[in-house]
C-alpha positions as CSV (number, residue, x, y, z in Angstrom):
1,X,0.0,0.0,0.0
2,X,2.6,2.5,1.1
3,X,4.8,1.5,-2.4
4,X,1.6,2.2,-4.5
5,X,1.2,5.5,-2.5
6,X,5.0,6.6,-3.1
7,X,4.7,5.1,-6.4
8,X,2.0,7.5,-7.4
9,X,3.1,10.2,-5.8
10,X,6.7,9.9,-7.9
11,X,4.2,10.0,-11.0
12,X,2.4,13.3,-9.8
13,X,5.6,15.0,-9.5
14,X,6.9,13.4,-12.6
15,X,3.6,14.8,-14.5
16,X,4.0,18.0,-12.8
17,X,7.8,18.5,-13.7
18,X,7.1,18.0,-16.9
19,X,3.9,19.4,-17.7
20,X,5.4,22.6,-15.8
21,X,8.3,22.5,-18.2
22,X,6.6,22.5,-21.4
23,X,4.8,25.8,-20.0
24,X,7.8,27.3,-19.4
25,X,9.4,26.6,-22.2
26,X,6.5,27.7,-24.5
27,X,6.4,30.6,-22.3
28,X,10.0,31.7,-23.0
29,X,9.7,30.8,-26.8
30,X,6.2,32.0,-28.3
31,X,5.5,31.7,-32.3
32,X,6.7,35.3,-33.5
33,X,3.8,37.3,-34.6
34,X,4.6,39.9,-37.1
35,X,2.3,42.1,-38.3
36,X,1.5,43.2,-41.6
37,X,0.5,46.6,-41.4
38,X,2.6,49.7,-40.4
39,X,2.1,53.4,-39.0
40,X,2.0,54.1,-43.3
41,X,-1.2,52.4,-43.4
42,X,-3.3,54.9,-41.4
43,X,-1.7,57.6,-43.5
44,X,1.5,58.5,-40.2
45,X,5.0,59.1,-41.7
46,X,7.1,57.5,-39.5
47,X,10.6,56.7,-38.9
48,X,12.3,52.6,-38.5
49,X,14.5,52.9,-35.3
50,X,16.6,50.5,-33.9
51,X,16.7,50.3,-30.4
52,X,20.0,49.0,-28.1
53,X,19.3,47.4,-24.7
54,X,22.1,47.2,-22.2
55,X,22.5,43.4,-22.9
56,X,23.1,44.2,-25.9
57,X,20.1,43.3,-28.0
58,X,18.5,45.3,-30.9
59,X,15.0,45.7,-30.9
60,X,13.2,47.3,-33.7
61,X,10.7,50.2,-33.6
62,X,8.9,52.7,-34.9
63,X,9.3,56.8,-34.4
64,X,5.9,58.8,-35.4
65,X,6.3,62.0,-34.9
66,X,3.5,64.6,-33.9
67,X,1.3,64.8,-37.1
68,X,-1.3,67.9,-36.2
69,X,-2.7,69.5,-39.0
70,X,-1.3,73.1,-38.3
71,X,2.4,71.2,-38.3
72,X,4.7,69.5,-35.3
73,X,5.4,71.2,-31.9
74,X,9.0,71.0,-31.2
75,X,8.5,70.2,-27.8
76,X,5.5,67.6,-28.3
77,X,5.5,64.9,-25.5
78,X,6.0,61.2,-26.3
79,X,3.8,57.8,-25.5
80,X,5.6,55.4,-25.9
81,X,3.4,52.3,-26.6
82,X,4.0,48.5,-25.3
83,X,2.3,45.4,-26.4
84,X,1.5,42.8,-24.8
85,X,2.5,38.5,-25.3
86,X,3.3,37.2,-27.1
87,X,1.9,40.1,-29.8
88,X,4.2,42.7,-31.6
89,X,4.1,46.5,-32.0
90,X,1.6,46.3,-35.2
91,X,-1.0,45.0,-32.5
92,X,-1.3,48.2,-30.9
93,X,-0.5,50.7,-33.9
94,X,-4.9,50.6,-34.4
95,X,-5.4,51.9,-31.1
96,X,-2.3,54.6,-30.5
97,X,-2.7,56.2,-34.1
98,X,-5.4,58.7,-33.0
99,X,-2.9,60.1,-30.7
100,X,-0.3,61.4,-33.2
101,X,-2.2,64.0,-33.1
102,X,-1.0,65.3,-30.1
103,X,2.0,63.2,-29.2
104,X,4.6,61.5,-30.7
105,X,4.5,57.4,-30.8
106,X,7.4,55.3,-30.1
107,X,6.3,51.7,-30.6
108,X,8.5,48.9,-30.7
109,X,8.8,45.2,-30.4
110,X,10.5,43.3,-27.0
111,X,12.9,41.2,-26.8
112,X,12.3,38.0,-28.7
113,X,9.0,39.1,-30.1
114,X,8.2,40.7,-33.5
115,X,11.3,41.7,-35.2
116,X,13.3,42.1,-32.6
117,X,16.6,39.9,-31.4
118,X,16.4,38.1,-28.5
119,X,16.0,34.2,-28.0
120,X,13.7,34.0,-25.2
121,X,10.9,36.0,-24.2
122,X,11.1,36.7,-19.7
123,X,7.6,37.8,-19.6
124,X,8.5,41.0,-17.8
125,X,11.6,40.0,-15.8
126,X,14.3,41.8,-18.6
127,X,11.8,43.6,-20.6
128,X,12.2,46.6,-17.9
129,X,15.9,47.0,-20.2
130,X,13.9,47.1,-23.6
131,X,11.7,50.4,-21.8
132,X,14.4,51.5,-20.6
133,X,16.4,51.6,-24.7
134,X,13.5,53.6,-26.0
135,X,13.5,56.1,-23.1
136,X,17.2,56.4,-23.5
137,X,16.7,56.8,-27.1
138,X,14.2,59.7,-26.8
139,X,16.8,61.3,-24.3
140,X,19.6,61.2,-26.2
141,X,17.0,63.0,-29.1
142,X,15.9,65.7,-26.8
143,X,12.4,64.2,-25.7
144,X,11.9,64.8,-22.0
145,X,7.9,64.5,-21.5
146,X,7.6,61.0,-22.1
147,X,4.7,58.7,-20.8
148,X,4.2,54.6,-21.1
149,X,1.0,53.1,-22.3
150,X,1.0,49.1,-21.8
151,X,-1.1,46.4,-22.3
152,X,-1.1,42.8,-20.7
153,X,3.0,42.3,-20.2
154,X,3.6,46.0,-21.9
155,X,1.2,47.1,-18.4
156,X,3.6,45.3,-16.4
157,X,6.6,46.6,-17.8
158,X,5.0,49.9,-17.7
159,X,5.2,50.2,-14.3
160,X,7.8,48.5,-13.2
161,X,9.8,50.8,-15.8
162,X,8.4,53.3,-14.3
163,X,9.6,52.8,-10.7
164,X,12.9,52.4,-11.9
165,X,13.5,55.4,-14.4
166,X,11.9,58.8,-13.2
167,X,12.2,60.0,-16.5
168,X,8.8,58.7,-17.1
169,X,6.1,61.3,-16.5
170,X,3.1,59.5,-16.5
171,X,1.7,55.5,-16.8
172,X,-1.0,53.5,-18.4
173,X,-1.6,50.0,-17.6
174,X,-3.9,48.1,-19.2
175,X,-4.5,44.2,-17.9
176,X,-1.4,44.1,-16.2
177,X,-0.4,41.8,-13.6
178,X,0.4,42.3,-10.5
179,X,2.9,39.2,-9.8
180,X,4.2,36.9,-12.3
181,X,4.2,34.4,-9.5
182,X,0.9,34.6,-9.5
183,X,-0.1,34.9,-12.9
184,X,1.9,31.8,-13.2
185,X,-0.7,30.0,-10.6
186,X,-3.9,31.8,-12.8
187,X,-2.6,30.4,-16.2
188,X,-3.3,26.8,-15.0
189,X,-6.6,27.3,-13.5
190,X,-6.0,23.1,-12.3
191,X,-7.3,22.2,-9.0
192,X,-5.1,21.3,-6.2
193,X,-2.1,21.1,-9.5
194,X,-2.6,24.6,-10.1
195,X,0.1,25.3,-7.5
196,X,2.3,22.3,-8.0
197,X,2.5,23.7,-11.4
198,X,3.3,27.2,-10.6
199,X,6.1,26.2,-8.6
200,X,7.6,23.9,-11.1
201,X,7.8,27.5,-13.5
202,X,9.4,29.3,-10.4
203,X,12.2,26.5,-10.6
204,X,12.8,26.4,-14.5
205,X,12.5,30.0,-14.1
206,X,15.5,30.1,-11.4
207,X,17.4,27.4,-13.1
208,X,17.2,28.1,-16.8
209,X,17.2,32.0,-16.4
210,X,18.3,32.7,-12.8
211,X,15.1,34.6,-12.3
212,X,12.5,34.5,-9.2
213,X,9.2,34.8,-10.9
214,X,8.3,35.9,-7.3
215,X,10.1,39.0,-7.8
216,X,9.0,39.9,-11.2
217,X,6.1,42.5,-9.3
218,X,4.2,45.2,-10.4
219,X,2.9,45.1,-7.0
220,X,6.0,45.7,-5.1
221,X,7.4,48.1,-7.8
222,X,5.0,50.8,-6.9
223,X,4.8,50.4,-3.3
224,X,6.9,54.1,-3.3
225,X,5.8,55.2,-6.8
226,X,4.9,58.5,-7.1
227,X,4.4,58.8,-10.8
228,X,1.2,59.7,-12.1
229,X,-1.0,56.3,-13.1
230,X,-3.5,54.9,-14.4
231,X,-4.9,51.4,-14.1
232,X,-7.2,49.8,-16.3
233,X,-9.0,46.8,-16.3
234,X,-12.2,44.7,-17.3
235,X,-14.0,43.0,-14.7
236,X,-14.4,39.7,-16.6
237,X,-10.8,39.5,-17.9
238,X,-10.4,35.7,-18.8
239,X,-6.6,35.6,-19.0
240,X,-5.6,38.5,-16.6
241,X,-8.0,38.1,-13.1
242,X,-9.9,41.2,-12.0
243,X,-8.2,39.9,-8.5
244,X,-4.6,41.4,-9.9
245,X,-6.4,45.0,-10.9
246,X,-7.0,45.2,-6.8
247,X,-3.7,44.4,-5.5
248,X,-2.2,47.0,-7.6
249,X,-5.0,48.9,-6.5
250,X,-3.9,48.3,-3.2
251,X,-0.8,49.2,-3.4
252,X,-1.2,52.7,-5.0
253,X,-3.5,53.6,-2.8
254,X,-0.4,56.0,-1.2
255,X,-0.3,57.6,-4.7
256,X,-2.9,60.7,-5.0
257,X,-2.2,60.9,-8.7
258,X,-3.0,57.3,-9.1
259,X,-6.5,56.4,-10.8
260,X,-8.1,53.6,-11.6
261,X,-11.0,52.5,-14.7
262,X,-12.2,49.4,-13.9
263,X,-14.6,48.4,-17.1
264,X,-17.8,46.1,-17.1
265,X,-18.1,46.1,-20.6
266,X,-15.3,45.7,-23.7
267,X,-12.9,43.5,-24.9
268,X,-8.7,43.8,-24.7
269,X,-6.7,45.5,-26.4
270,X,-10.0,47.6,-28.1
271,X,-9.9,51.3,-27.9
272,X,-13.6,52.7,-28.5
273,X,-14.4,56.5,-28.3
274,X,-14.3,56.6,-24.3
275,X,-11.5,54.6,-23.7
276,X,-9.5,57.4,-26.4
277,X,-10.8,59.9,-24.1
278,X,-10.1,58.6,-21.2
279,X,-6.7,58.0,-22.0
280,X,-5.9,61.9,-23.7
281,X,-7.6,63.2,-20.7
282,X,-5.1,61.2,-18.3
283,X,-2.2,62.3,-20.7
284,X,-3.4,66.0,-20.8
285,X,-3.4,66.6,-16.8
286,X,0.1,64.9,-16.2
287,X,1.8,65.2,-19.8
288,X,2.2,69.1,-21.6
289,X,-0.7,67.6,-24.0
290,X,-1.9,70.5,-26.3
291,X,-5.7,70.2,-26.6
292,X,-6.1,72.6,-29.1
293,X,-4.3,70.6,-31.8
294,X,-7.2,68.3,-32.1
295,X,-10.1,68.4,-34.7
């Protein structure tokens, strides 16, 4: 009796070593999804950039300048837009376009996504240094009212960025997580192997990357943050629980500039009419937005 129970119990963790490795490794190595379309395709010149990250990687990007109709400001702010995974930067380019009117777009694909170099994706852990390139590449051009709009990962990275560079004016997260670790646990969505399997991608995490998924934590991040936010989230996000919208929620709650949109209706990733508002007003109050160069 006590054989069979040691015996199945060596098969559980067997199942769950493996299982939990496949994740990860999918995780860390997503199908690359590049997009077709470009900033050229809802009529925005734009410029192809190549950004450098401090490991050394080259990400690729694209520079839209301010496109009013009465001609650029010279000192226009700049949102610069992340996608979430495992998309590319041609799955937000629909919903940031409206705002070269105001604001120059820097978009650009992480590390290991889209057209960008890298060989494995870290679902937030490095992707802090790919933020960090394109702010360093609008410094070194003069840019110096720059905010972040995220989505998913991009929300994550967003504000953990943010905390860590305070060159960053202002912060939208959209869907973000609040700890990988946890996320991790959500994916699984298993009964009783839900956490089994969570902690199998904290150790292929540690041992293929050296990174503690633990750590990897919006949460934490903005315990001090003073920055300007906003967080967004729907209610009946399948992928992303409402549950992580609240602990960052939570943790702001220090923050007087931080705000929060939590939506009962929508989908991710969609940007109607009073989502676009939402988000210029936001921009306007924290970022030298000009109004008046809108229609």
């Amino acid at each position: 009796m006590i054989r069979k129970a040691l015996i199945s119990l060596a098969a559980a963790g067997l199942f769950i070593g493996l299982f939990s490795l496949l994740a990860f490794w999918s995780h860390l190595n997503p199908p690359r999804l590049v997009s077709d379309r470009t900033p050229g395709d809802f009529g925005l010149s734009f410029e192809d950039i190549d950004l450098q990250t401090e490991d050394g990687l080259r990400l690729h990007g694209w520079f839209i300048p301010q496109q009013a109709d009465n001609g650029p400001r010279a000192d226009a702010p700049t949102i610069v837009v992340l996608h979430g995974w495992p998309e590319d930067k041609g799955s937000v380019l629909r919903g940031a376009a409206p705002l070269a009117q105001e604001s120059n777009l820097l978009l650009f694909d992480f590390r290991a996504l889209g057209r960008s170099e890298g060989r494995h994706s870290t679902l937030g852990a490095r992707e802090t240094r790919d933020l960090k390139a394109a702010v360093d590449w609008l410094d070194e051009r003069g840019h110096q009212d720059i905010g972040v709009w995220g989505f998913s990962m991009g929300g994550a990275v967003a504000l953990m960025g943010s905390a860590l560079d305070d060159r960053i004016g202002a912060v939208v997260a959209d869907t973000s997580f609040s700890r990988l670790d946890l996320m991790a646990r959500d994916v699984f969505r298993v009964p009783v192997l839900q956490h089994g399997l969570a902690l199998g991608m904290r150790v292929w995490s540690w041992l293929f990357l050296g990174i503690d998924i633990r750590q990897v934590a919006p949460v934490d991040a903005v315990a001090d943050l003073q920055t300007p936010v906003l967080i967004i989230h729907l209610e009946h996000d399948h992928f992303v629980p409402f549950a992580h919208a609240l602990r960052l929620q939570d943790a702001l709650t220090h923050n007087p500039a931080a705000e929060f949109w939590f939506r009962q209706e929508g989908f991710y990733g969609q940007v109607p009419a009073e989502y676009l508002q939402r988000l210029r007003g936001f921009f306007e109050q924290h970022l030298a937005l000009a109004a008046d160069t809108r229609d």
